[in-house]
Kinemage of the C-alpha trace (Angstrom):
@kinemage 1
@onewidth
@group {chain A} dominant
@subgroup {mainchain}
@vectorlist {calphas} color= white
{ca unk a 1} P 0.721 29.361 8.329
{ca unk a 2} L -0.340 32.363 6.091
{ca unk a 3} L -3.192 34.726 6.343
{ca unk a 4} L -4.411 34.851 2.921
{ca unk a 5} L -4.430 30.996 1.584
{ca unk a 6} L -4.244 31.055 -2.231
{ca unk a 7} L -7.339 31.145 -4.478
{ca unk a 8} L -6.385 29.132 -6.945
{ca unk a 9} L -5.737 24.956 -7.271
{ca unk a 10} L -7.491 24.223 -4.720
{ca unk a 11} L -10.937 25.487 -3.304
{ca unk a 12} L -11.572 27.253 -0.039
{ca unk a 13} L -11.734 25.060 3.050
{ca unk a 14} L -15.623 24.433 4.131
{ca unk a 15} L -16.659 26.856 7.524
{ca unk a 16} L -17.073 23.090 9.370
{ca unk a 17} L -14.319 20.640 10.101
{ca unk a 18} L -14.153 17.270 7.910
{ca unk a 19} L -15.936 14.298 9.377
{ca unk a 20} L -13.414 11.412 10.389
{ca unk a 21} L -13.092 8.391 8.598
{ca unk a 22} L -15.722 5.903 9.002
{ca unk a 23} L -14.260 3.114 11.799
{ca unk a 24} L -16.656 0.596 11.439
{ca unk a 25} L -18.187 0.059 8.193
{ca unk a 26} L -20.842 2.374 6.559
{ca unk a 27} L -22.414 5.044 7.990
{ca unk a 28} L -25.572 3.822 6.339
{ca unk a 29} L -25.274 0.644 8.689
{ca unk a 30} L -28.092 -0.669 11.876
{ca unk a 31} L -25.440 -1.161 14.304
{ca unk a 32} L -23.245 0.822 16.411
{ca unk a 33} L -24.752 4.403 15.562
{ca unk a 34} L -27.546 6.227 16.527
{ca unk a 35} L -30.300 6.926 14.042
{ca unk a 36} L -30.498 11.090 14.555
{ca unk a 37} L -26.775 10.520 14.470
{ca unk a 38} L -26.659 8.439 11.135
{ca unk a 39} L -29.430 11.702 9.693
{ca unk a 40} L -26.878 14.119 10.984
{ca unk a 41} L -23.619 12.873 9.772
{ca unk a 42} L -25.090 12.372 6.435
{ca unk a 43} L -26.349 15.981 5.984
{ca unk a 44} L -22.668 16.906 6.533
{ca unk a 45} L -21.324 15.040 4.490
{ca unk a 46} L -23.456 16.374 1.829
{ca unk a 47} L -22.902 19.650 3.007
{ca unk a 48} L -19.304 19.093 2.306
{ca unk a 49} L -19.113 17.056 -0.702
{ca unk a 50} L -21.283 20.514 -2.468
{ca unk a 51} L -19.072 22.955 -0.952
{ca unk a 52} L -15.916 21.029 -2.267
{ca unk a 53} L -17.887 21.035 -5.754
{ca unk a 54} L -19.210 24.570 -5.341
{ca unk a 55} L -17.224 26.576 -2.957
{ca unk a 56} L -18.562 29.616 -4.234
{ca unk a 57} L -21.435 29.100 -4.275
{ca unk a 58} L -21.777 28.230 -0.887
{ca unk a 59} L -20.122 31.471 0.256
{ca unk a 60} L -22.891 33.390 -2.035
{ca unk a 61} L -25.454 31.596 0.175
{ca unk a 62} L -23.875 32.366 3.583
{ca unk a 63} L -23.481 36.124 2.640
{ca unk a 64} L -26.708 36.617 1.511
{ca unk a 65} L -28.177 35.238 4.549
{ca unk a 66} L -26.238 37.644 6.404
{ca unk a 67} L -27.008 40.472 4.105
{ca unk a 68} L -30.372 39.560 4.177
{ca unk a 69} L -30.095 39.649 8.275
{ca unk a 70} L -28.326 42.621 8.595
{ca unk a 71} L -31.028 44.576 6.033
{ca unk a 72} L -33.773 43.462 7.983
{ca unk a 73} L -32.534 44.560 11.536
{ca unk a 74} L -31.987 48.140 10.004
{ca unk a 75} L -35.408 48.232 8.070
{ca unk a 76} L -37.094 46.525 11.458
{ca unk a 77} L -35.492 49.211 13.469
{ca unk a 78} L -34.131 46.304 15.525
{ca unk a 79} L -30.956 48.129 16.048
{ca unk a 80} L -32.266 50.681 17.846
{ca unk a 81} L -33.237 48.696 20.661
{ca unk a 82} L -29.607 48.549 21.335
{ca unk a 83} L -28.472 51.323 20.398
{ca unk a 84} L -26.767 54.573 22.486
{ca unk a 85} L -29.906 56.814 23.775
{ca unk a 86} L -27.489 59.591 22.438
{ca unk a 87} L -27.228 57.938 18.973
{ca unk a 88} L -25.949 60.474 16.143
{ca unk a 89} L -25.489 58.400 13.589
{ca unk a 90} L -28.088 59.135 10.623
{ca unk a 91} L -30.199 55.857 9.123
{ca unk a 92} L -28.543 55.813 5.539
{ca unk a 93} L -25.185 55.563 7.702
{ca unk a 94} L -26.510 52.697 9.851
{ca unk a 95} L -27.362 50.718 6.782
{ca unk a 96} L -24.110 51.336 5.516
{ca unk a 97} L -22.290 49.593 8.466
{ca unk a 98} L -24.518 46.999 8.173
{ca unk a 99} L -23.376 46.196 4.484
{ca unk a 100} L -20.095 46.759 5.387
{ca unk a 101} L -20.424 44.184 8.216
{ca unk a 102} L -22.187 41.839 5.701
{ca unk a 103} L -20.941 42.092 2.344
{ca unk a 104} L -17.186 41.145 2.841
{ca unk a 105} L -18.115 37.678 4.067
{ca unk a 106} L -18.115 36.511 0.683
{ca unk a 107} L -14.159 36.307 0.661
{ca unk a 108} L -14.226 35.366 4.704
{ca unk a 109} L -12.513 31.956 3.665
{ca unk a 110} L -10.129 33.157 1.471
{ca unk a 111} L -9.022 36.158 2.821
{ca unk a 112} L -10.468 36.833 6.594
{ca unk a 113} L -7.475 38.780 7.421
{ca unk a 114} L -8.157 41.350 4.707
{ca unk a 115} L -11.975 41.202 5.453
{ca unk a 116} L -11.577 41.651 9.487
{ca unk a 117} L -9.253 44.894 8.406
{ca unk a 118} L -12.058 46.123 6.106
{ca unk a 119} L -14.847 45.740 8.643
{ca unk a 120} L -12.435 47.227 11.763
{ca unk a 121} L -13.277 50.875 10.498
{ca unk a 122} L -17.205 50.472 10.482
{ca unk a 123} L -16.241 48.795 13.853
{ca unk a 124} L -14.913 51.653 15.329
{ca unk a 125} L -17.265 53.795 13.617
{ca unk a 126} L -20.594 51.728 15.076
{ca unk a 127} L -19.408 52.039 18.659
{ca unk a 128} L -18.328 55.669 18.689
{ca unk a 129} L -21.698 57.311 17.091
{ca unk a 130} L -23.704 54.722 19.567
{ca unk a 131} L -25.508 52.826 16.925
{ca unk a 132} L -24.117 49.273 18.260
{ca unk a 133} L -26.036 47.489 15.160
{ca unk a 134} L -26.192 44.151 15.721
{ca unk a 135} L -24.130 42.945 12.409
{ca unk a 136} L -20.873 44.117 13.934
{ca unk a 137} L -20.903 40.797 15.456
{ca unk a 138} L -20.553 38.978 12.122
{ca unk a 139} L -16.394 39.835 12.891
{ca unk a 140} L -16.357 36.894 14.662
{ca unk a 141} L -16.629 34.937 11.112
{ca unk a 142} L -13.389 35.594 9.896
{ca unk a 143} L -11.919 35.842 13.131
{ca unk a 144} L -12.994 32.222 13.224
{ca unk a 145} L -11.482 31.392 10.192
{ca unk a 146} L -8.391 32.702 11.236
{ca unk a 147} L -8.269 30.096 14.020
{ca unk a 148} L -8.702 27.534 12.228
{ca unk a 149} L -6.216 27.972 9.493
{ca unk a 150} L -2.911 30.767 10.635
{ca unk a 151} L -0.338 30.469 13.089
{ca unk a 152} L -1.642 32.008 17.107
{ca unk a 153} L 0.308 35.276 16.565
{ca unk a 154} L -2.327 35.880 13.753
{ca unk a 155} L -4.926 34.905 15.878
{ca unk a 156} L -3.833 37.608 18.557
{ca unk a 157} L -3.450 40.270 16.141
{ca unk a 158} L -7.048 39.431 14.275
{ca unk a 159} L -8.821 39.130 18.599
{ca unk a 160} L -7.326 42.642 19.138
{ca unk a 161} L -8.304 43.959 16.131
{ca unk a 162} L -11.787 42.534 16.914
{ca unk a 163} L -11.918 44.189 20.780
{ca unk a 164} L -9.650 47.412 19.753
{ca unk a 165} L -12.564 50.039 18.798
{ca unk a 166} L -15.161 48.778 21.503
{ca unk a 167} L -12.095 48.911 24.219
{ca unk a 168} L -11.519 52.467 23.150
{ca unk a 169} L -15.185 53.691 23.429
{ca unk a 170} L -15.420 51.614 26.573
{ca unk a 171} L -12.821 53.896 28.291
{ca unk a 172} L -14.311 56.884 26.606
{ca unk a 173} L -17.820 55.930 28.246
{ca unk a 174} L -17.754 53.999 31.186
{ca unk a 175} L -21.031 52.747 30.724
{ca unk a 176} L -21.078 51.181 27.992
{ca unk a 177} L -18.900 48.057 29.883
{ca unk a 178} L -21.413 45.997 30.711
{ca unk a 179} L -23.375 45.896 27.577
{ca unk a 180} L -21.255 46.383 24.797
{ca unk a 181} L -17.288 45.460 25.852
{ca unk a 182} L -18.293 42.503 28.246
{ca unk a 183} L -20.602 41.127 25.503
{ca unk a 184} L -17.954 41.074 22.333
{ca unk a 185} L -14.779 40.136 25.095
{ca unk a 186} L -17.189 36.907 25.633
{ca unk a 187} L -17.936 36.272 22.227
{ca unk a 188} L -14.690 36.676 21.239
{ca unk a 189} L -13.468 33.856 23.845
{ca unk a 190} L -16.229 31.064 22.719
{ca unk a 191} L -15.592 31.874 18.631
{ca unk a 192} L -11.297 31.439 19.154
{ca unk a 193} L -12.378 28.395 21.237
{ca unk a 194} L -14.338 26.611 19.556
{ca unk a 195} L -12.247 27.527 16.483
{ca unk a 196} L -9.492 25.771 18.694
{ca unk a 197} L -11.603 22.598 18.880
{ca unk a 198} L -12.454 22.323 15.558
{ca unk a 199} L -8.985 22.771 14.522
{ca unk a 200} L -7.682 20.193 16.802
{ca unk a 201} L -10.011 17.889 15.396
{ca unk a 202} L -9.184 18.619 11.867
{ca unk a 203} L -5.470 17.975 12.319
{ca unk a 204} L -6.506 14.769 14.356
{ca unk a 205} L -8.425 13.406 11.659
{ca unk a 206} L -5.912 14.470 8.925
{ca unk a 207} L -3.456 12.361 11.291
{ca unk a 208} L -5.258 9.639 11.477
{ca unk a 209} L -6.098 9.499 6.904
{ca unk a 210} L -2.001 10.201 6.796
{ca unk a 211} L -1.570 7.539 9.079
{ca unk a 212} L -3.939 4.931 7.625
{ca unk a 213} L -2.580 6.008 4.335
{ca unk a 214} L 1.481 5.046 5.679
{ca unk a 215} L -0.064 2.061 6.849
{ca unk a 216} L -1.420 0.761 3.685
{ca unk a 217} L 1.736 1.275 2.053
{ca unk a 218} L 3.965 -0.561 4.249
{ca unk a 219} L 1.513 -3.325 4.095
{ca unk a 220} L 1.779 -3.156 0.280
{ca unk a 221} L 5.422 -2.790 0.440
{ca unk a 222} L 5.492 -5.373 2.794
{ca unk a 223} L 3.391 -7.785 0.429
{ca unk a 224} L 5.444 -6.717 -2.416
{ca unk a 225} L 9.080 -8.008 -0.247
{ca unk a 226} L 7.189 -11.301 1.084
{ca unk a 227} L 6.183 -11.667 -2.846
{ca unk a 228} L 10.325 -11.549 -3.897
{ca unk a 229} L 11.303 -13.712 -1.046
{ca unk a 230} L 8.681 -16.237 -1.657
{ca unk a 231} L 9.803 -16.049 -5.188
{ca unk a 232} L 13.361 -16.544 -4.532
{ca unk a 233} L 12.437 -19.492 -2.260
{ca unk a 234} L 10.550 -21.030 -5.463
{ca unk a 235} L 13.552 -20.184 -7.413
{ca unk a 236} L 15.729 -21.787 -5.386
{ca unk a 237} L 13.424 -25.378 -4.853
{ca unk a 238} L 13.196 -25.511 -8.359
{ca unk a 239} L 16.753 -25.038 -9.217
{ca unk a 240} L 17.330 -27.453 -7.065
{ca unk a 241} L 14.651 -30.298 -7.933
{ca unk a 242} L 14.962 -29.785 -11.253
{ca unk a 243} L 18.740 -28.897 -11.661
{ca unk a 244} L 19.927 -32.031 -9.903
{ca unk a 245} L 17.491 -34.818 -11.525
{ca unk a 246} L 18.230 -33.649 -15.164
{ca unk a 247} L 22.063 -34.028 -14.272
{ca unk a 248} L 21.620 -37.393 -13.000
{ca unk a 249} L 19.368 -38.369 -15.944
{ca unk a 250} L 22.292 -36.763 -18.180
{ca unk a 251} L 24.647 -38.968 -16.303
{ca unk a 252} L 22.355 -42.304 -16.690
{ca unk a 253} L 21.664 -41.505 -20.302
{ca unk a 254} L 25.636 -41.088 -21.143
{ca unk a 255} L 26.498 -44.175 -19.462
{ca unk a 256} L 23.361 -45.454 -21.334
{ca unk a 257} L 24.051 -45.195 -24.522
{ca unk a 258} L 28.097 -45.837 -23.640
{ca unk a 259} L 27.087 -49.180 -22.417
{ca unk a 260} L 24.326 -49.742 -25.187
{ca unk a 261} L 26.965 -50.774 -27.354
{ca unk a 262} L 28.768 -53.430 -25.101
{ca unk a 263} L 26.696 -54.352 -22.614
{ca unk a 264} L 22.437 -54.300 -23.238
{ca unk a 265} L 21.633 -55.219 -19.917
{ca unk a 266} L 23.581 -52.172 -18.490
{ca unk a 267} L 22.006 -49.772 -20.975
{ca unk a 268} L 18.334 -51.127 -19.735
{ca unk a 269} L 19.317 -50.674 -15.824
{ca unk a 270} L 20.313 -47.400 -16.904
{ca unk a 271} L 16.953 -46.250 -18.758
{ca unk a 272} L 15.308 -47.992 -15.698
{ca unk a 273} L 16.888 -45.590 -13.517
{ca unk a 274} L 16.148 -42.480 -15.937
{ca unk a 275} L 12.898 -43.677 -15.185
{ca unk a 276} L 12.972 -43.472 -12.017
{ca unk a 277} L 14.979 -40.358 -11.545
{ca unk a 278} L 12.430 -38.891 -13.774
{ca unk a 279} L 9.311 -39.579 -12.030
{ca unk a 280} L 10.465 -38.424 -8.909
{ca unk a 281} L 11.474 -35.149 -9.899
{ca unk a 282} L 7.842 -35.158 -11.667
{ca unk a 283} L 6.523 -36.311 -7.907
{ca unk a 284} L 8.471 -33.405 -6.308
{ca unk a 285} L 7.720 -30.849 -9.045
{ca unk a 286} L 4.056 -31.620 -8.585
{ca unk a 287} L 4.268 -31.119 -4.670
{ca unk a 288} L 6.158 -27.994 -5.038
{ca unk a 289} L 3.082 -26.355 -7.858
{ca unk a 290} L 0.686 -28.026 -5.579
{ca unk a 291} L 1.577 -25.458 -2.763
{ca unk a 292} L 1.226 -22.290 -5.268
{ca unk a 293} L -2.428 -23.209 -6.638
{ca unk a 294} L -4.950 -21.442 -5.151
{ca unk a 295} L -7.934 -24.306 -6.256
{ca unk a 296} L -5.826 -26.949 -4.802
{ca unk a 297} L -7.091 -27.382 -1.310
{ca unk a 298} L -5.627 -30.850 -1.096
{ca unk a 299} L -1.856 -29.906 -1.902
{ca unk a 300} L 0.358 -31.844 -0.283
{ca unk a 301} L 2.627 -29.076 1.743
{ca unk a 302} L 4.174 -31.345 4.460
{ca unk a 303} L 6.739 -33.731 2.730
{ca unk a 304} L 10.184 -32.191 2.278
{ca unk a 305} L 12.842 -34.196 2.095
{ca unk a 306} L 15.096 -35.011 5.591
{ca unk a 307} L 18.274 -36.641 6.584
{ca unk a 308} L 16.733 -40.322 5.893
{ca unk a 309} L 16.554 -38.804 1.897
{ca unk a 310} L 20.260 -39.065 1.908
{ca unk a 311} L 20.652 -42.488 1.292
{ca unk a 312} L 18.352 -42.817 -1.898
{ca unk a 313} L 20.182 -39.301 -2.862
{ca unk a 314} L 23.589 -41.281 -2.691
{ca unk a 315} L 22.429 -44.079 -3.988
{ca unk a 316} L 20.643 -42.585 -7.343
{ca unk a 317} L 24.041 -40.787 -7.997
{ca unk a 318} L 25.862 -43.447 -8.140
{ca unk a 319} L 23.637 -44.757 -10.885
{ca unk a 320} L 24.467 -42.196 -12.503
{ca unk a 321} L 28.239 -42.442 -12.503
{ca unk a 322} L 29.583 -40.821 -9.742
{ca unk a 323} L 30.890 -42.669 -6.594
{ca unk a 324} L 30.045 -41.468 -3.546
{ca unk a 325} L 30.816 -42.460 -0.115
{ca unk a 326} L 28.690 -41.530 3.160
{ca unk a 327} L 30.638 -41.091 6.141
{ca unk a 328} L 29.167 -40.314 9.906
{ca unk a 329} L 30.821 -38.942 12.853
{ca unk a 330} L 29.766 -38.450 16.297
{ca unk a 331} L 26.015 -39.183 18.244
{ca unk a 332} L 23.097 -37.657 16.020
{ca unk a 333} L 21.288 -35.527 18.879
{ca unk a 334} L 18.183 -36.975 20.901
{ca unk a 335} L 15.861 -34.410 19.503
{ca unk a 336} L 15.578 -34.640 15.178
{ca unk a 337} L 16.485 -31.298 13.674
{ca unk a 338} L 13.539 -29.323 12.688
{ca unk a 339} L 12.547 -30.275 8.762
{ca unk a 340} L 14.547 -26.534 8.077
{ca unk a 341} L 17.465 -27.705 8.946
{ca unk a 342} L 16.899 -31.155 7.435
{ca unk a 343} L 16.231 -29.521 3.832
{ca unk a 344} L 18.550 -27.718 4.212
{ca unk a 345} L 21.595 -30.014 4.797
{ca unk a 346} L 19.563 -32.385 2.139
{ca unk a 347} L 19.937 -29.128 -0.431
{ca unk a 348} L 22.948 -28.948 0.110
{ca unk a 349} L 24.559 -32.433 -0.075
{ca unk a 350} L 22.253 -32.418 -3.434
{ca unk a 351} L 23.958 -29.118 -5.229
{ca unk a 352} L 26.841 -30.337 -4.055
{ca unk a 353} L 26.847 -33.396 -5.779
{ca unk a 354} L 25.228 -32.273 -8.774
{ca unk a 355} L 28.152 -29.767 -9.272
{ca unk a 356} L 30.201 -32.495 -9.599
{ca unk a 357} L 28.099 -34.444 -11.603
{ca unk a 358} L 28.504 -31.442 -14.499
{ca unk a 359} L 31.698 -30.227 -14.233
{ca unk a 360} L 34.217 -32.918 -13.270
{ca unk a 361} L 36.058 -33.973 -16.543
{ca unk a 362} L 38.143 -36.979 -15.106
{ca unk a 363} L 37.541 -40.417 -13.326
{ca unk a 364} L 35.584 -38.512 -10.010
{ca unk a 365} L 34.707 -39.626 -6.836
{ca unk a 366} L 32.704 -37.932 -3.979
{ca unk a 367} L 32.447 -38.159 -0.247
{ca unk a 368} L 29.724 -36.687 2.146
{ca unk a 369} L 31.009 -36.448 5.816
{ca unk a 370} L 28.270 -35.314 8.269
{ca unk a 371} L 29.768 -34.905 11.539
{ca unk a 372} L 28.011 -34.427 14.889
{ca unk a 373} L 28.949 -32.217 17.755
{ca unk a 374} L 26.966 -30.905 21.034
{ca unk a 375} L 25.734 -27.742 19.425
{ca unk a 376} L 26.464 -27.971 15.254
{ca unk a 377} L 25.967 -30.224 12.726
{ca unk a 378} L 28.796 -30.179 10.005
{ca unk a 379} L 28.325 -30.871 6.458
{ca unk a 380} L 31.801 -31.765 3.858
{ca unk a 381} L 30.966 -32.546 0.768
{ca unk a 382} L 34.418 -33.554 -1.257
{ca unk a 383} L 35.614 -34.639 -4.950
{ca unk a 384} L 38.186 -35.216 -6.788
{ca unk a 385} L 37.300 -34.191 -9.710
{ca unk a 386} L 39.842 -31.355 -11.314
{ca unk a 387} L 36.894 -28.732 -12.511
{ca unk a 388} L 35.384 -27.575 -16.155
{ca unk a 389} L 36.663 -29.309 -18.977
{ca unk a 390} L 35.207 -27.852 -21.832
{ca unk a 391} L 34.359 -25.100 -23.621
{ca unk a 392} L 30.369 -24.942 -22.202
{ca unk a 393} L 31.075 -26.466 -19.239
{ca unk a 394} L 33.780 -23.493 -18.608
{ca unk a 395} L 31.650 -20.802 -19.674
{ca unk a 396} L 28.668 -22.005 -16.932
{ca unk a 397} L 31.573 -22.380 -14.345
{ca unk a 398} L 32.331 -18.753 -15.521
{ca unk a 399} L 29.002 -17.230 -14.374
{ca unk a 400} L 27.889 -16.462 -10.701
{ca unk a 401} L 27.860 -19.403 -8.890
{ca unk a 402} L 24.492 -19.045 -8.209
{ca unk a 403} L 24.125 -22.741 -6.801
{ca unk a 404} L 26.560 -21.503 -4.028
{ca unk a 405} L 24.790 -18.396 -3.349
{ca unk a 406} L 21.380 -20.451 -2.539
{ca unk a 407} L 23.503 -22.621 -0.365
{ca unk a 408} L 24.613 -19.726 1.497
{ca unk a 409} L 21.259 -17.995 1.572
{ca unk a 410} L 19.499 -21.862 3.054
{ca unk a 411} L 22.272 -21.651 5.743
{ca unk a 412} L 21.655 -17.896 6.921
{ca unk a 413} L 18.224 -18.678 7.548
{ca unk a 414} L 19.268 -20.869 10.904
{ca unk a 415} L 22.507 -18.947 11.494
{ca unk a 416} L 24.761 -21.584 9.329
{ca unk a 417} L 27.641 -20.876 6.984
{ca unk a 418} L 29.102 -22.476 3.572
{ca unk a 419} L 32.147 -22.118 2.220
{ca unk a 420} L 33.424 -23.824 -1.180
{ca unk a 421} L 36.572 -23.971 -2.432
{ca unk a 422} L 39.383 -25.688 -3.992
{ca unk a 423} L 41.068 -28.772 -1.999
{ca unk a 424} L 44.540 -27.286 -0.927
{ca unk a 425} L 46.765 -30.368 -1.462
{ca unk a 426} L 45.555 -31.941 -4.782
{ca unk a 427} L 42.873 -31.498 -7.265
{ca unk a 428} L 39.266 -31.098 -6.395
{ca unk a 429} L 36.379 -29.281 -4.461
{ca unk a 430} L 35.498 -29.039 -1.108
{ca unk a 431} L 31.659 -28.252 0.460
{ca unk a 432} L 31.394 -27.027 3.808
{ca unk a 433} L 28.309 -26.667 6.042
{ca unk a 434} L 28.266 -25.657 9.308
{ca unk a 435} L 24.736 -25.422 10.842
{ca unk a 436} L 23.859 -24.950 14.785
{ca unk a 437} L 21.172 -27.863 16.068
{ca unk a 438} L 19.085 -25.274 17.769
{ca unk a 439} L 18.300 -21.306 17.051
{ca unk a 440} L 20.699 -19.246 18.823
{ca unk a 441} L 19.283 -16.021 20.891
{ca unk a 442} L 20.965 -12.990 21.836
């Protein structure tokens, strides 16, 4: 801490420590504060808020009470009731200390070090001619701000400067212990005190505004992170809703039109099915909006589809082309999964198959293997398809497989893994999830 805080920027701090925040409410309020208190706390903070606007004004006002004090005690004669019988200092000097006692409390705040030295010669000077006027005690003002704002080495140097010249006249003349030495020792102690408290309850309340301030920007860096994951999540459902059911309806409407030309009756089972694909990724995109609106009290958030989806799933690729064989292996636990895992596997099997549905180039067929153990549920997924066969269809194989990075990001979120590749013995792609039936602890 320094001495002499700068003058410029920013304005002097007030005399009196800042009032905490507020913990309940307004001050203004009927409950939980007193009403002297409520009369109190509000004439400091208006104290405060028109020193902050007019700091100097404020120390104008404070010195010229003190001017005005000191004045009258010399032009009263008040000091003399005080005063050494053996006094020999003349009346013009007396009035001199006094101003010099006075006057420098105008820069108290912003220099008290500088103002202590410039009073510590009419200090000395007061005790050793006897006068003792009473406005030597106005020391204690910057000494005061000096505990409050520099480091306790300052503080020592600024309480010895204070108690140096009425030490040195109190070994000089024994008698003057008890009135003069004694008095100034114990007003030296309550001022560096009760600057102490103050001070500890100025850094305490800064603490606390810091802290409340850290706070609020976690929790708005917080909200900002929930925000991107929740996006992400949305990302990924509707990549997945909507990614899936237009490949199937490109699927239908291929074999459609194929079959238009030969067989009628196949074209019109296949628009029935684009029909059907269609409104249910409608249903499912309308369940998935329902959530976000905030005026939609009666969104639907439960239904998400499960294991017992899988079958329709199969069965609505096929129409579109694609066969696809379900295989099942081992005792399905006791307990369902949770509906997590269940979407999850669900997403999965569904981006699997939809990959296949847009890039296989030959005569394809799929399986889906969902096999069972004690503690995992394993997901294959497995064509035989031989990959991208044209130029668009290469270029989107080209980019980040971003359909395998939300299958990998579904699985983290219950401790699962996927892994894609190529089939190692002949053409094709392989799916594999591996999910545990329960959350694991450490």
């Amino acid at each position: 801490m320094t001495d002499h805080p700068p003058t410029t920027g920013t304005p002097p701090a007030p005399d009196v420590a800042p009032a905490p925040p507020p913990l309940t409410g307004s001050t203004t309020g009927t409950g939980g504060t007193a009403p002297l208190t409520r009369i109190i706390r509000n004439a400091l903070d208006r104290l405060r808020a028109f020193d902050r606007r007019r700091p100097r004004v404020w120390d104008a006002a404070v010195t010229g009470f003190w001017v005005v004090a000191a004045v009258l005690d010399y032009t009263s004669g008040g000091w003399r009731t005080v005063a050494d019988d053996d006094v020999t200092a003349a009346e013009p000097l007396v009035l001199l200390m006094s101003l010099c006692f006075s006057l420098p409390l105008l820069w108290r705040r912003t220099h008290p070090m500088a103002v202590l030295l410039l009073m510590a010669p009419a200090s000395l000077l007061n005790v050793w001619t006897g006068a003792v006027v009473q406005a030597a005690l106005l020391q204690l003002i910057p000494v005061f701000q000096i505990v409050l704002r520099s480091s306790f080495r300052t503080v020592g140097a600024a309480a010895a400067l204070f108690v140096a010249p009425v030490l040195a006249i109190g070994v000089r003349i024994a008698s003057t212990w008890g009135q003069q030495v004694v008095s100034y020792v114990w007003g030296l102690v309550f001022v560096v005190l009760l600057g102490i408290a103050v001070r500890t309850r100025r850094e305490y309340t800064e603490a606390l505004v810091e802290r409340a301030h850290r706070l609020e920007h976690e929790r708005d860096q917080q909200a900002r992170l929930a925000a991107a994951a929740e996006r992400t999540r949305i990302a990924r459902e509707m990549h997945d809703i909507i990614g899936h059911n237009l490949s199937v309806i490109t699927g239908l409407a291929d074999g459609g039109a194929y079959a238009a030309r030969k067989s009628p009756e196949r074209a019109g089972q296949a628009l029935e099915a684009i029909g059907a694909t269609s409104r249910q990724a409608l249903s499912e995109l309308r369940r998935l909006l329902g959530v976000l609106r905030d005026d939609h009290p009666e969104a639907v958030r439960a239904p998400q589809p499960t294991l017992d989806e899988l079958a329709p799933l199969i069965e609505r690729v096929r129409r579109a082309g694609l066969p696809v064989h379900l295989e099942l292996h081992g005792e399905p636990p006791a307990r369902s999964l949770t509906p997590g895992r269940q979407l999850t596997v669900y997403r999965v099997v569904q981006e699997a198959l939809t990959n296949t549905l847009k890039h296989a180039t030959r005569p394809t067929s799929a399986t889906v293997t969902l096999t069972y153990s004690r503690t995992h549920l394993a997901a294959r997924i497995t064509d035989t398809g031989t990959g991208a066969g044209t130029t668009a269809d290469a270029e989107e194989a080209a980019l980040p497989a971003q359909g395998i990075m939300g299958m990998r990001e579904r699985a983290a979120l219950y401790d699962g893994t996927v892994e894609a590749g190529p089939l190692p013995n002949h053409g094709g792609w392989q799916i594999m999830l591996r999910l545990p039936l329960e959350d694991t602890h450490p």
